[in-house]
N, C-alpha and C positions, 0 to 999 in steps of 0.2 A: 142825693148827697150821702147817703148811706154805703154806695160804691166807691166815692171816694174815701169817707172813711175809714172802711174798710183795707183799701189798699194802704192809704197812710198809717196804720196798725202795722202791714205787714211789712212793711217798708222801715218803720221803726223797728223793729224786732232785727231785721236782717243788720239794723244800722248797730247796734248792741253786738254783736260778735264779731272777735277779734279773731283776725284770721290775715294771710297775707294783703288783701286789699288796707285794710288798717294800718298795717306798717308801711305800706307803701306812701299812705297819704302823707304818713305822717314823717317820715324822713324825708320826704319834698316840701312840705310845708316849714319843716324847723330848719333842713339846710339851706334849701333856694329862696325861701319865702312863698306867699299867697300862690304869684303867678305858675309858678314850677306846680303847687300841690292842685291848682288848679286843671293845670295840661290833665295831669294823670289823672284827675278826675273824669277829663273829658272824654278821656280815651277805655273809662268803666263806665261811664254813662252811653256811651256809645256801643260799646259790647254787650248793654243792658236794651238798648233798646232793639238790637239786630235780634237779638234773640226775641225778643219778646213779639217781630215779626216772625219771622221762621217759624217760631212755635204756634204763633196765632194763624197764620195762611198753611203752614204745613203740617199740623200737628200728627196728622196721621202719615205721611212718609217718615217724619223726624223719629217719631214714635216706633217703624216697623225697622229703621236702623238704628238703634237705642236697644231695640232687642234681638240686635245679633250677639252671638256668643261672644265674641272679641270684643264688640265695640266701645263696656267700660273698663277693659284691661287697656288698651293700644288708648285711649282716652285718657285715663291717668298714666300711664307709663311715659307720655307727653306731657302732661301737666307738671309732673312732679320733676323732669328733663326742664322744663323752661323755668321752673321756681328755683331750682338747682344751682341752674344758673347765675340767674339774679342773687342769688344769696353769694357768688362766689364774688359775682363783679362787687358786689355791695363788702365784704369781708375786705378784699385786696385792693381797696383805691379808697383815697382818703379824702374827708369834706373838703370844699375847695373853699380854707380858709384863709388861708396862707398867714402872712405877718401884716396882713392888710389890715388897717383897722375898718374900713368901709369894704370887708366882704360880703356883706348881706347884698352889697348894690352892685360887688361885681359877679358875684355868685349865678347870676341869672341869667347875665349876658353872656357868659360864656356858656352856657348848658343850648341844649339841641332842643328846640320846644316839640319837636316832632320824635325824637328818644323818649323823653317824658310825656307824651301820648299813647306810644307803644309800649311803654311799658307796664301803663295801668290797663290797656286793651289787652294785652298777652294773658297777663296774671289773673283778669277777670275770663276772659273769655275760656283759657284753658283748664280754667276748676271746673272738676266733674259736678261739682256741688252747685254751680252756677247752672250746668246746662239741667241738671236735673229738678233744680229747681223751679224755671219757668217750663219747662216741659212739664210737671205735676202741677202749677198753678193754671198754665192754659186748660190740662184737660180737666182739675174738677171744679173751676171755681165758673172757666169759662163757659165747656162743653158743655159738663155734664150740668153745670148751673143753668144752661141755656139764656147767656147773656149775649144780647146783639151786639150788633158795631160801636153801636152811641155806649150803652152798657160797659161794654169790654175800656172804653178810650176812658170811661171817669176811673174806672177799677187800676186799672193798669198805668196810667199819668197817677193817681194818691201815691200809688208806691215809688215810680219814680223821682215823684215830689220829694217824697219824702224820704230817700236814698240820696238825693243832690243836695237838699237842705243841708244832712246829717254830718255828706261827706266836705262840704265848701264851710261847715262849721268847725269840722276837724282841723281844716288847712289851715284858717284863720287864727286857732287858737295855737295849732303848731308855730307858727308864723309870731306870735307873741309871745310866749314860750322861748323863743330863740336870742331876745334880745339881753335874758336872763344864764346866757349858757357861754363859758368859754370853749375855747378850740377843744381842749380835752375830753367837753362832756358830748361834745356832737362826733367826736371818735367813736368814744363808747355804744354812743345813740346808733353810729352807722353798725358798729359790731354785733350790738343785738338784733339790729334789723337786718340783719345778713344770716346771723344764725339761726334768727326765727325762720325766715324763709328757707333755708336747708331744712329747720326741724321742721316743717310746713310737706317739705318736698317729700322728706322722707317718709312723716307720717302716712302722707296722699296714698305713696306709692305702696306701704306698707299693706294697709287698707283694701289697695285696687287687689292686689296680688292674695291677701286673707279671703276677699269675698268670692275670686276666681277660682280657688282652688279648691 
């Protein structure tokens, strides 16, 4: 039990920092509702768990391509190219509110549930901070702790647990949050979460190219 614990610690911690995953939940949650902040959740909980194989079955190839010279320059130089992105789509297109008074109902059906999959899978999967994240936790908590199979599954499920808890709370509350908000303030909302993600992008890249040179 202490394994789990332990993971739902770390998992809480990770759920406390604001960073482009957060915005993301949360502009799907306030403008499409539960279902939409959902997708994208599914699609960083699924970018959570590939890694957390790769790094667990591979940790030593992952690890001896982690330590090529390029590989966290060309890593963020990518990351902070798709966050970039996202922040411009997010800037230049507007909530789909219209003059409808029932857009919360139609806001959903018209969105792509498999968009809002990729989008929270892109944005998780290409943060440097992600991959180097469960690549430090597989090798000292796993390796070097020398925790087995059974071990590794309670350690690594608390965190998850407690990263999907964190994140389907987020959604829900956005999602209640919304019913308080006219068309104007979920402008605003999409414009800071657009600019966060550029200021996201930028800093990344800032960052990858400081520690390279």
């Amino acid at each position: 039990m202490n394994l789990i614990f332990d993971g739902v610690k770390l998992g809480l911690i990770l759920a406390i920092l604001v960073g482009p995953i957060f915005f993301a939940l949360i502009q799907a949650g306030v403008e499409e509702g539960a279902r939409a902040g959902t997708m994208v959740g599914l699609g960083i909980w699924v970018s959570d768990i590939l890694f957390i194989l790769g790094s667990y079955f591979g940790v030593s190839w992952i690890s001896r391509v982690a330590a090529g010279p390029h590989f966290a320059l060309y890593l963020g130089i990518g990351g902070s190219i798709i966050l970039a992105i996202f922040g411009l789509l997010t800037l230049l297109t507007a909530p789909r509110t219209g003059n409808n008074p029932h857009w919360a109902k139609t806001a959903m059906r018209s969105s792509a549930y498999f968009s809002l999959w990729l989008k929270g899978f892109l944005i998780n999967t290409i943060n440097p901070f992600t991959f180097f994240f469960w690549i430090g936790v597989t090798t000292t908590m796993v390796m070097d702790g020398g925790l087995d199979g059974g071990e590794a599954f309670l350690f690594f499920g608390g965190i998850l647990g407690a990263i999907i808890t964190t994140d389907f709370t987020k959604v829900v509350l956005a999602k209640q949050i919304r019913n308080f908000l006219k068309p104007v303030h979920l402008l605003w909302l999409r414009r800071i979460s657009g600019a966060a993600l550029l200021a996201f992008s930028l800093v990344l890249l800032l960052r990858v190219l400081w520690a390279t040179t």
